[in-house]
C-alpha positions in Angstrom: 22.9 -33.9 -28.4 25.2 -31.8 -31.2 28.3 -31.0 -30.3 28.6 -27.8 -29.0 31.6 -25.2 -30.3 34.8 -24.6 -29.3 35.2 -21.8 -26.3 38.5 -20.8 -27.1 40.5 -17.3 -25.3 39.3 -15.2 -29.0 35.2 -15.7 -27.4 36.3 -13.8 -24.5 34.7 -10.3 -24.9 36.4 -7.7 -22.9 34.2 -4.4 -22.9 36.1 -1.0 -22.2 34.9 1.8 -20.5 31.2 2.1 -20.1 30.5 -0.2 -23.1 29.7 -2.9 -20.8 26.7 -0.4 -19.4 25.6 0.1 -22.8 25.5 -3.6 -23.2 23.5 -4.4 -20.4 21.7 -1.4 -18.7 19.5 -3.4 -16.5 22.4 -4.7 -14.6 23.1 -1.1 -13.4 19.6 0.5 -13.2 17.3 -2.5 -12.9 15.3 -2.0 -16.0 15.1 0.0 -19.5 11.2 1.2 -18.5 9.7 4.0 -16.6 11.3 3.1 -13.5 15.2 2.9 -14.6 14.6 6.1 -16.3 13.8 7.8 -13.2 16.3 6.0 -11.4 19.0 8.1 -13.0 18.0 11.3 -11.9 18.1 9.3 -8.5 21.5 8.6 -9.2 22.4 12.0 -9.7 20.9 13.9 -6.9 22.5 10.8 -4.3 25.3 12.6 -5.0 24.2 16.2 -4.2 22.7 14.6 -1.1 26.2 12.9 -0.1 27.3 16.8 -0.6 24.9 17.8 1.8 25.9 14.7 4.5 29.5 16.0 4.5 28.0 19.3 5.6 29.4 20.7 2.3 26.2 21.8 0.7 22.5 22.9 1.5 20.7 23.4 -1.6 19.8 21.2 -4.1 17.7 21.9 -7.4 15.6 19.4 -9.9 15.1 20.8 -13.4 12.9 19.4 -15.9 13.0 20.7 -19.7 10.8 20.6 -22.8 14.0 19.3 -24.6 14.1 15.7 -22.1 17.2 16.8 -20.1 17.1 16.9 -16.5 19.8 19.1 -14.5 20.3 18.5 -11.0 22.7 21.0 -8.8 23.6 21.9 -5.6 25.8 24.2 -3.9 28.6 21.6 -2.6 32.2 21.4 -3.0 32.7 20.7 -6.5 33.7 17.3 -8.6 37.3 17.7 -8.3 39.2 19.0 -11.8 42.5 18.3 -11.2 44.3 14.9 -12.0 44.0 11.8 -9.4 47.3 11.9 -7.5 49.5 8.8 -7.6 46.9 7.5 -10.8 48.6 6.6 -14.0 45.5 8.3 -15.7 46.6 11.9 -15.9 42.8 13.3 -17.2 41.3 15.9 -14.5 39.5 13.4 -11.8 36.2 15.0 -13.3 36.7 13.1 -16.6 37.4 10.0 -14.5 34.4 10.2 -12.1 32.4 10.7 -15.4 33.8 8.2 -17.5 35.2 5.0 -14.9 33.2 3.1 -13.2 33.7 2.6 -9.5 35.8 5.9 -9.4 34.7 8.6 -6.9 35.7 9.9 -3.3 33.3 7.2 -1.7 35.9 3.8 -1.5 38.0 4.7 1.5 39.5 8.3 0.6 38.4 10.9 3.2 36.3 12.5 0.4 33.2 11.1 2.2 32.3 9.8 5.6 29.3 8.4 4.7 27.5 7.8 1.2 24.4 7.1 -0.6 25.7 5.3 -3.5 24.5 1.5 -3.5 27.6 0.3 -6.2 29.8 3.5 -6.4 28.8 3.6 -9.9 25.7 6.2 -11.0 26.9 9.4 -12.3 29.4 7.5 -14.8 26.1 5.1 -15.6 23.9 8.1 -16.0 26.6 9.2 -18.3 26.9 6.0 -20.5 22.8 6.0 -20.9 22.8 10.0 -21.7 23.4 10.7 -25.4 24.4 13.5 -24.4 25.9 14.8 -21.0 27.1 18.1 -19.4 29.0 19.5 -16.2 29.5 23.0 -15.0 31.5 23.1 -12.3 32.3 25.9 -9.8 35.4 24.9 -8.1 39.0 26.2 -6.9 37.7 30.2 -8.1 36.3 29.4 -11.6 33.9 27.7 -13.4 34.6 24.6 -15.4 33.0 22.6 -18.1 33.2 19.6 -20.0 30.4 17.1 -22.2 30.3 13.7 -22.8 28.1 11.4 -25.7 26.8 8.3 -24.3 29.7 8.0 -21.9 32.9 9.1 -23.9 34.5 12.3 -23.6 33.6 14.9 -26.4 34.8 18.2 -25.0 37.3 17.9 -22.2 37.2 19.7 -19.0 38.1 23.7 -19.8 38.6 26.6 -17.5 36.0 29.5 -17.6 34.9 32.6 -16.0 36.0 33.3 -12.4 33.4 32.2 -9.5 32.9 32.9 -5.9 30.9 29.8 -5.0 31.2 26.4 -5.6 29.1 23.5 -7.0 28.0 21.1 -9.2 25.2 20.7 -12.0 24.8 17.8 -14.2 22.4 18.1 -16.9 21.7 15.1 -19.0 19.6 13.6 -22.2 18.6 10.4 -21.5 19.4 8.1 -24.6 16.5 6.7 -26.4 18.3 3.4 -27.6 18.6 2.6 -23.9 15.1 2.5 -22.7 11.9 1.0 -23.9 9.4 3.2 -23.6 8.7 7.2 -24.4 11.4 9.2 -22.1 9.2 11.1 -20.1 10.0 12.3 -16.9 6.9 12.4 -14.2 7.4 15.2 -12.0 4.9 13.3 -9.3 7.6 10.7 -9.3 10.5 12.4 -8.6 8.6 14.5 -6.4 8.1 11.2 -3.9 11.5 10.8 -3.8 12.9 13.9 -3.2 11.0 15.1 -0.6 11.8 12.0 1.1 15.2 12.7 0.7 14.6 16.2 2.4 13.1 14.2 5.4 15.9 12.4 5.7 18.5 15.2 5.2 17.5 17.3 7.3 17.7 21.1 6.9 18.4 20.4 3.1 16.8 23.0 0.6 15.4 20.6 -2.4 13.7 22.1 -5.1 11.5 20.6 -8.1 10.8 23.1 -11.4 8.9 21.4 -14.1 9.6 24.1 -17.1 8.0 21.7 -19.2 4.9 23.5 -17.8 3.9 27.6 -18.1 4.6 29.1 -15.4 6.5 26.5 -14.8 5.5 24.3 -11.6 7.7 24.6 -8.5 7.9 22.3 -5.6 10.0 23.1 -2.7 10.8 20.8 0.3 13.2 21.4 3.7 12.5 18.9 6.7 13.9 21.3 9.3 12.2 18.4 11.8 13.8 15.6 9.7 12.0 12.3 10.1 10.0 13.7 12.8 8.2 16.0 10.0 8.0 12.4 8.1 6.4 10.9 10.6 4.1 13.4 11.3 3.2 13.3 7.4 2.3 9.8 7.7 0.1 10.0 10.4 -1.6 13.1 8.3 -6.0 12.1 8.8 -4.7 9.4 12.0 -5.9 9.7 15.3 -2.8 9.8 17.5 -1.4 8.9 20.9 1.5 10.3 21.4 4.1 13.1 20.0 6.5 12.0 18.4 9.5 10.0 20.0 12.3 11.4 18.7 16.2 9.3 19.3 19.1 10.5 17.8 22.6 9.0 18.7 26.0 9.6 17.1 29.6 7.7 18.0 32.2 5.9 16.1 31.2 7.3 12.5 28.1 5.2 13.3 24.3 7.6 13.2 21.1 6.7 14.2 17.6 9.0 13.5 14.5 7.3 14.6 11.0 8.4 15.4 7.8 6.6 16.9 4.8 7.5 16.7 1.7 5.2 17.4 -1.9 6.0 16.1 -5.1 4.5 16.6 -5.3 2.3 13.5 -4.7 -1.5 13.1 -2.2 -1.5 10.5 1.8 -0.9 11.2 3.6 1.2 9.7 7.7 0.8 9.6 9.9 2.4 7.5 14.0 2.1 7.5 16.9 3.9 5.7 20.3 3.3 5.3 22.5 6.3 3.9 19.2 7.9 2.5 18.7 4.3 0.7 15.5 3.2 1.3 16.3 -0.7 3.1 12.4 -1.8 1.7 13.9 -5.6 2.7 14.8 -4.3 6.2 18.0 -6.0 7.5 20.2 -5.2 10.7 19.3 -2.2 12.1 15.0 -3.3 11.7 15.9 -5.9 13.9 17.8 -4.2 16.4 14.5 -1.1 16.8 12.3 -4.3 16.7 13.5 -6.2 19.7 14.1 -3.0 21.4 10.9 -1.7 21.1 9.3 -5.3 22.7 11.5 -5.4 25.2 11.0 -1.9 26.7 7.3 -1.4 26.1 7.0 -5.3 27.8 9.2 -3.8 30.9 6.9 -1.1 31.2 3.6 -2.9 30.6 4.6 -5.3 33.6 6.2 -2.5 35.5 2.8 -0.7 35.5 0.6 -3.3 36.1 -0.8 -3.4 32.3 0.4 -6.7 32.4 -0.2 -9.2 35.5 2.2 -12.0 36.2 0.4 -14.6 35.0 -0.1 -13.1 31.4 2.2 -13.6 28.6 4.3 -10.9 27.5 3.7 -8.9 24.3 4.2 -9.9 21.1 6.3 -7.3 18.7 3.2 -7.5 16.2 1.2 -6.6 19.1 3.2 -3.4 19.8 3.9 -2.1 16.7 -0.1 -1.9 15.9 -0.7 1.5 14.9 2.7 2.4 14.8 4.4 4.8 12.7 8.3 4.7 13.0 11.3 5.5 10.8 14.3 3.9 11.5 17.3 6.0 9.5 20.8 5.0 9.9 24.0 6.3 8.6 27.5 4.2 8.8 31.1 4.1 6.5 30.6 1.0 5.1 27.5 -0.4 4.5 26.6 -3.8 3.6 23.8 -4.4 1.3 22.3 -7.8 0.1 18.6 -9.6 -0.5 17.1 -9.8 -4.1 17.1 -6.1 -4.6 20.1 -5.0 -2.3 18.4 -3.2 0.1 18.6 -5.6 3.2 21.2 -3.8 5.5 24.1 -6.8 6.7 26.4 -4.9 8.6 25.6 -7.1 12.0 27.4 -4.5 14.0 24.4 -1.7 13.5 22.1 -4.2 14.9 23.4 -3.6 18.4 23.9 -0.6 18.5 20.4 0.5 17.5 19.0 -1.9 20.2 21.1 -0.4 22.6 20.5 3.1 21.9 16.6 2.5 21.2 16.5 0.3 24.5 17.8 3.5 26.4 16.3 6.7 25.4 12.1 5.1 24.5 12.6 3.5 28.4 13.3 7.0 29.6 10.7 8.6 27.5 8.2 5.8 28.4 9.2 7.0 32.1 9.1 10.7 31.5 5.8 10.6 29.5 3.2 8.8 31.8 0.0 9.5 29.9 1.0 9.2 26.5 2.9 5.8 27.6 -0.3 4.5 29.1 -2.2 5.1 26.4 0.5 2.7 23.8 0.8 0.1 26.7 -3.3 -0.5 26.5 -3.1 -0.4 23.4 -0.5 -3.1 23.1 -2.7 -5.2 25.2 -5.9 -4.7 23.4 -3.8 -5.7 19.9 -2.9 -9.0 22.1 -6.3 -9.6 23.2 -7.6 -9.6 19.6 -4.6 -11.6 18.4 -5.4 -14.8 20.8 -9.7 -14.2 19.5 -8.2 -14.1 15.8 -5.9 -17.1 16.5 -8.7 -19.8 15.7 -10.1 -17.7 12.3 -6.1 -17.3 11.4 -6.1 -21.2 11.9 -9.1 -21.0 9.6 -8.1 -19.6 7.3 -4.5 -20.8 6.9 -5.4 -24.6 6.6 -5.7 -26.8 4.0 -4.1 -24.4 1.5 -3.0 -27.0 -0.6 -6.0 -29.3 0.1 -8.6 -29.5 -2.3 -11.7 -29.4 0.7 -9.5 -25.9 1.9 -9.9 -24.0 -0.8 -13.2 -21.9 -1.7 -16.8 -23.4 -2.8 -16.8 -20.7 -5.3 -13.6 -21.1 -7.1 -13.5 -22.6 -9.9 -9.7 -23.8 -10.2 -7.0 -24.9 -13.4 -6.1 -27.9 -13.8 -2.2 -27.1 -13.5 -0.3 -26.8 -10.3 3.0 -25.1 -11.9 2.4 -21.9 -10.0 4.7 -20.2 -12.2 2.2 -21.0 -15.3 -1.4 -20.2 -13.7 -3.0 -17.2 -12.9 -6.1 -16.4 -10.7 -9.1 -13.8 -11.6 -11.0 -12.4 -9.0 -14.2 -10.8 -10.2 -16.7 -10.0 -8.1 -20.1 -11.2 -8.0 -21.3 -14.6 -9.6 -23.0 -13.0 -12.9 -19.2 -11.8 -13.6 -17.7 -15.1 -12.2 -20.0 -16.7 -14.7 -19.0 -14.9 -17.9 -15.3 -15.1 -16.2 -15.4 -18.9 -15.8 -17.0 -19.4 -19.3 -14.2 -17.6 -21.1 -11.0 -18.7 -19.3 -8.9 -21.3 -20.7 -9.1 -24.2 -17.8 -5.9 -24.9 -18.1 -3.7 -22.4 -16.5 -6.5 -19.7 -15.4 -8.4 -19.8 -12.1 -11.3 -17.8 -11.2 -13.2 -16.7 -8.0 -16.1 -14.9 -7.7 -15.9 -12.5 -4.5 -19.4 -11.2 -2.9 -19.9 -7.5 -3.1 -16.9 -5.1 -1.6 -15.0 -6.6 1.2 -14.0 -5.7 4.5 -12.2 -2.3 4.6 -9.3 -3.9 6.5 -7.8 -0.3 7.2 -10.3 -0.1 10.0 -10.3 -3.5 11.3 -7.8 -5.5 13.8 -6.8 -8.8 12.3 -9.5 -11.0 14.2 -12.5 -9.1 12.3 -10.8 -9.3 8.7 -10.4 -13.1 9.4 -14.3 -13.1 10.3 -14.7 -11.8 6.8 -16.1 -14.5 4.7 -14.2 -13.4 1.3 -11.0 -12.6 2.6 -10.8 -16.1 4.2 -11.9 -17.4 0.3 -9.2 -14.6 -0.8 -6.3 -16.3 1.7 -7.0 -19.4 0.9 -7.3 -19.5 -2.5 -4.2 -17.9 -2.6 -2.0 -20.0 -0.4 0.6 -18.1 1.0 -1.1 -17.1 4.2 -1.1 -13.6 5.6 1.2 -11.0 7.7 4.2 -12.6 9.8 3.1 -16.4 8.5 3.1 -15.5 5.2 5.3 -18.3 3.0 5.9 -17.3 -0.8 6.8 -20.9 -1.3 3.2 -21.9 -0.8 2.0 -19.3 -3.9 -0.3 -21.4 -6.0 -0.8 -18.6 -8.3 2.0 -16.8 -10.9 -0.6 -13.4 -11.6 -2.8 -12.5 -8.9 -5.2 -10.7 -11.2 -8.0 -8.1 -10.6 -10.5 -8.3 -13.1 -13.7 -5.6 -11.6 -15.7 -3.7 -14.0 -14.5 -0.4 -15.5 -16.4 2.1 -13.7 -16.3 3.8 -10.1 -17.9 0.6 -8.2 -14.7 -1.4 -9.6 -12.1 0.7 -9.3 -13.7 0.8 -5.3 -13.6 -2.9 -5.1 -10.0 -3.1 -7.0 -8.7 -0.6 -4.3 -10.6 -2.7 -1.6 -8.7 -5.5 -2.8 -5.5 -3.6 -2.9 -5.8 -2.3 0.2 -6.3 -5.9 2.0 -3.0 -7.5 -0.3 -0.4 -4.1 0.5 -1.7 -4.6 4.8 -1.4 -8.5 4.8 0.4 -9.9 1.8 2.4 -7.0 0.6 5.2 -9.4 -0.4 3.1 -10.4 -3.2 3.1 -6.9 -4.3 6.9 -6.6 -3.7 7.1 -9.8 -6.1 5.4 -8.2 -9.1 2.7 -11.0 -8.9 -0.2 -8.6 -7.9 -2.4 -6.9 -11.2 -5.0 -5.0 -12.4 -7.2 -6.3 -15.6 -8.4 -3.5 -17.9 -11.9 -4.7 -18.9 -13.0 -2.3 -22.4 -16.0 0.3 -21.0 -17.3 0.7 -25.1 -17.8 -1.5 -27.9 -18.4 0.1 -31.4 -19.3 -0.9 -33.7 -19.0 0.2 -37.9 -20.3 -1.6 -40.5 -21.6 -5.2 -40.2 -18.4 -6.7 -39.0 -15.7 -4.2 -38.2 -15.9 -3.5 -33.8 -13.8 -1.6 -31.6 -13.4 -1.9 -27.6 -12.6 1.0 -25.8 -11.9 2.0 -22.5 -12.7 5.6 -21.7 -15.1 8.1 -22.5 -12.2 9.5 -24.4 -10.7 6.5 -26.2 -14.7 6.7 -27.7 -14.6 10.2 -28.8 -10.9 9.8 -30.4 -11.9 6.3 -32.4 -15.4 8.5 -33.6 -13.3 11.5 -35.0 -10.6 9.2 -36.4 -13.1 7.3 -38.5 -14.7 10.8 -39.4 -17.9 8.7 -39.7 -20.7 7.6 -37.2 -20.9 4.2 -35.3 -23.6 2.1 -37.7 -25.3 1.9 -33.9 -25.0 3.8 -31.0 -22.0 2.6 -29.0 -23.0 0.4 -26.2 -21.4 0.9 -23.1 -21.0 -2.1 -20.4 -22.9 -1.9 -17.4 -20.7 -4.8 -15.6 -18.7 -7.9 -16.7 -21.6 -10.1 -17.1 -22.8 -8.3 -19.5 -20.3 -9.5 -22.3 -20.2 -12.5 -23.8 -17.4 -14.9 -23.1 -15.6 -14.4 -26.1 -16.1 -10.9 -25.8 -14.5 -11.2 -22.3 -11.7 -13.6 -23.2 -10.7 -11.6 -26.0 -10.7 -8.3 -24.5 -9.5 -8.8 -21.2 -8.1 -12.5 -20.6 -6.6 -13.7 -23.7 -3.1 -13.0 -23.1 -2.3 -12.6 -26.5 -4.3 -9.4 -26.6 -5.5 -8.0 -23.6 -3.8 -5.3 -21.3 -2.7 -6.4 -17.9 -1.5 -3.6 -15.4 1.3 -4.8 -12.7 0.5 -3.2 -9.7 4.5 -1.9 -8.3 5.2 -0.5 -4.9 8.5 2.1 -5.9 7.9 3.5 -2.6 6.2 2.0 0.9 5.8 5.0 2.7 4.5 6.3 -0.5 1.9 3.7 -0.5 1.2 3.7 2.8 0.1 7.3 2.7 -2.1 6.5 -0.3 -3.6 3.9 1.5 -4.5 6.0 4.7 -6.0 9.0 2.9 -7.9 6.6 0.3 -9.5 4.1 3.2 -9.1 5.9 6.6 -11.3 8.5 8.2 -10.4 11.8 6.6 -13.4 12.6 3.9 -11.6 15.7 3.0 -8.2 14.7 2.4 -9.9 11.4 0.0 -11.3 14.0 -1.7 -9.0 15.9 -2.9 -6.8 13.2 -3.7 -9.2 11.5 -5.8 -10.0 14.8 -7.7 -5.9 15.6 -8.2 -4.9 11.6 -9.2 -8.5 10.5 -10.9 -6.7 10.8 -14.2 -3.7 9.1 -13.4 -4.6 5.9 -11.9 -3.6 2.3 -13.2 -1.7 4.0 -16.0 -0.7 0.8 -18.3 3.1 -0.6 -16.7 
């Protein structure tokens, strides 16, 4: 082994100011793509919503310009102008916030009670990734103003007119050298988040305008229920069984909003918040509503004879079927930690959510006869099909490592690095053929799935197990499924979709989607999930020069671009099977040149919407959301 070089005092690289942002960007905003772009604006309105938890502000608007700056406002207190008392740095504090990392009212001052901010760093991160950044503030009886390039300081903060209100608006250019892809703002993204944000803020004014658009497109959102209206939106096209359960508790600058609402579907659906930050890995105050929520609804089962004394007590999976809750608490101090930071540690919420939760749902369970009834049976039922599903769960679950466990029909690599192989399923065996024919045997897996599968959104767990390709589907993949799921028994790095490029595909693909986000939504959560994009065209110009394309528009476009016609008509692909195994490997499965589309889950209760309206009972609301997101689905990642 060579010698490696000295590391000597002169290789230590100190980085001033926001340089060290610069440097490595995905350290503060988790990637340069589509998502850490967004996640700025994120950062900016967390603090107009931190305003509006102080009870300092109640409006807060989103601008979008033709120009790629973004301005966020609100009408709150101001960013301070005047110098940091007792700080050697003697610029007005609005330079600091902007410029400093970890510098703001939200480490201990009695600026804030309670804050939204995961690191105490994003408007001076915003700033370092902006190329160019400005601030108008209305504070202290005039408006003041001051700009910043990629994080430094190019005009400092100056007095202007005189003002009667007071505020804050940011508006910033994101900087091109800092992110990989075309800066583009989506207004349906930002939308998702901010009106969550009203839900959980509640009586909060947020408004969208997209100028970018003529007339520009406006979007307004105020929660005057809070997370009672967000529960309520969930359940949107679900039958439901009770009206909302609605706790709120406040002492020791600890607060807890949480609403319940159960619904006659199979699936569960809860959602939990810490300081407006959405806790997608759960943590203290999940576990405190969960064991709450058994232990009541078990007292009351037995109480009222829904239960008899020799039966076993509930299960939490059991009760939660069909539930919709959202579990939203705000603290001092919080404590974040898991792979992505959202798992809530502070132990101390965990009790006193059970405590609260254990109090007010056994007096509304008490007050509320009928609609309490109607969860208890339901609870039950859920148990009764858990113990029938046991033996297909068994089924399905064993031998996942075992060659005689796994699928007839798949035809597997021949490495076991799950890290290094990847898994196709296609559907139908003429597809599975052409599939199996073109893969490299190596590292790529394939199995062929029968026609659509179950619709799991309108089955209980003992009926999707019955389902002959989800048990292939479970045990081909390894991990198991809901509460038994173990990543560590993955046998699979890409969990790939490959269906054919027209409307009976995308049906299967969302089949498929929708039976990985109910049961194996960790998967999803791990980037391991993915959508294939099979070409719908192949044209052909001269004797050897072909094209694959994959829309009816892609086709037009290539014709016009060549300004000449196709030497034969174009010849559009009726299914997978249809294409010859080169064809297929080097369109779709070579990874060298084909176009694989990672399937991400930015928001749950996002997703779990989309899911409901997409595979549940309400014709009308599929409809319309198929004719207003047709265009936009499985855009390339």
């Amino acid at each position: 082994m060579a010698k490696s070089a000295e590391y000597t005092s002169k290789d230590i690289q100190v980085l001033e100011g926001l340089e060290a942002v610069r440097k490595r960007p995905g350290m503060y905003i988790g990637t340069t793509g589509s998502s850490g772009l967004h996640h700025l604006v994120y950062e900016v309105v967390d603090n107009a919503i931190d305003e509006a938890l102080a009870d300092r502000s109640t409006k807060i608007d989103v601008d979008l310009y033709d120009d790629g700056s973004v301005a966020v406002s609100d009408d709150g207190a101001g960013i301070p102008v005047t110098p940091i008392p007792g700080n050697k740095d003697k610029r007005p504090a609005l330079e600091v916030v902007m410029t400093v990392l970890h510098a703001g009212g939200k480490f201990g001052g009695g600026g804030y009670q309670v804050s939204g901010g995961l690191h105490g760093v994003g408007v001076s991160v915003v700033n370092a990734l902006s190329s160019k950044l400005e601030v108008e503030v209305h504070r202290d009886g005039y408006v003041w103003h001051a700009s910043f390039t990629r994080g430094r300081t190019v005009q400092k903060t100056t007095k202007g007119k005189p003002t009667k209100r007071t505020g804050t608006t940011v508006r910033f250019w994101p900087d091109a050298q800092m992110f990989e892809e075309t800066l583009e703002f989506k207004a349906d993204i930002l939308a998702q988040r901010l009106k969550e944000l009203a839900y959980l803020t509640r009586g909060v004014t947020i408004t969208l305008t997209d100028h970018r658009k003529e007339p520009p497109a406006v979007q307004t959102w105020k929660a005057s229920g809070g997370i009672a209206d967000f529960v309520k939106a969930l359940n949107t096209g679900r039958e439901t069984l009770n009206k909302v359960v609605y706790i709120e508790a406040n002492e020791e600058g600890r607060e807890a909003d949480i609403a319940i609402q159960w619904n006659t579907t199979y699936n569960d659906s809860l959602h939990s918040f810490a300081n407006t930050i959405n806790t997608h890995e759960g943590g203290m105050h999940e576990e405190g509503f969960k064991k709450a929520l058994t232990n009541v609804v078990n007292r009351y089962a037995r109480e009222k004879g829904h239960l008899k004394e020799k039966d076993e007590n509930l299960q939490g999976e059991d009760i939660r079927e069909g539930i919709v809750a959202i579990v939203s608490v705000k603290l001092r101090e919080p404590q974040f930690e898991g792979q992505t930071k959202t798992k809530l540690g502070n132990t101390e919420i965990r009790s006193f959510v059970e405590r609260v939760v254990n109090d007010r749902l056994r007096d509304w369970l008490e007050e509320h006869p009928t609609e309490a009834n109607r969860v208890a049976r339901k609870g039950v039922a859920a148990a009764q099909a858990r113990q029938a599903a046991k033996k297909a769960r068994d089924i399905a679950r064993k031998g996942a490592f075992e060659g005689g466990g796994l699928p007839g029909k798949l035809a597997d690599c021949s490495s076991r690095d799950p890290d290094a192989t990847e898994i196709f399923i296609v559907e139908g065996d003429s597809a599975g053929g052409s599939a199996k024919a073109a893969r490299n045997r190596e590292n790529q897996a394939i199995l062929p799935i029968r026609g659509k599968i179950l619709n799991v959104e309108k089955a209980r767990i003992d009926k999707t197990l019955e389902n002959q390709e989800i048990r292939a589907l479970i045990n081909a993949i390894g991990t198991g499924i809901g509460d038994e799921l173990d990543m560590s028994k993955r046998r699979y790095g890409k969990i790939v979709m490959l269906t054919d490029a027209d409307v009976d595909g995308a049906h299967i693909r969302t089949l498929l989607l929708t039976f990985l986000f109910r049961h194996m939504r960790p998967l999803i959560e791990g980037g391991y999930v993915y959508a294939a994009k099979p070409p719908l065209y192949s044209i052909r110009f001269g004797a050897s020069e072909v094209h694959y394309v994959f829309s009816d528009k892609e086709r037009d476009e290539l014709i016009a671009q060549k300004g000449k016609k196709p030497s034969t008509p174009p010849t559009r692909f009726k299914g997978l099977g249809e294409m010859f195994a080169e064809e297929l490997w080097g369109t779709t499965m070579n990874p060298e040149t084909r176009t694989l589309v990672r399937v991400s889950l930015e928001d749950a209760a996002v997703a779990d919407q989309i899911f409901t309206v997409l595979m549940g009972e309400d014709v009308e609301g599929r409809r319309e959301f198929i004719q207003e997101n047709a265009q936009d689905a499985f855009v390339d990642a």
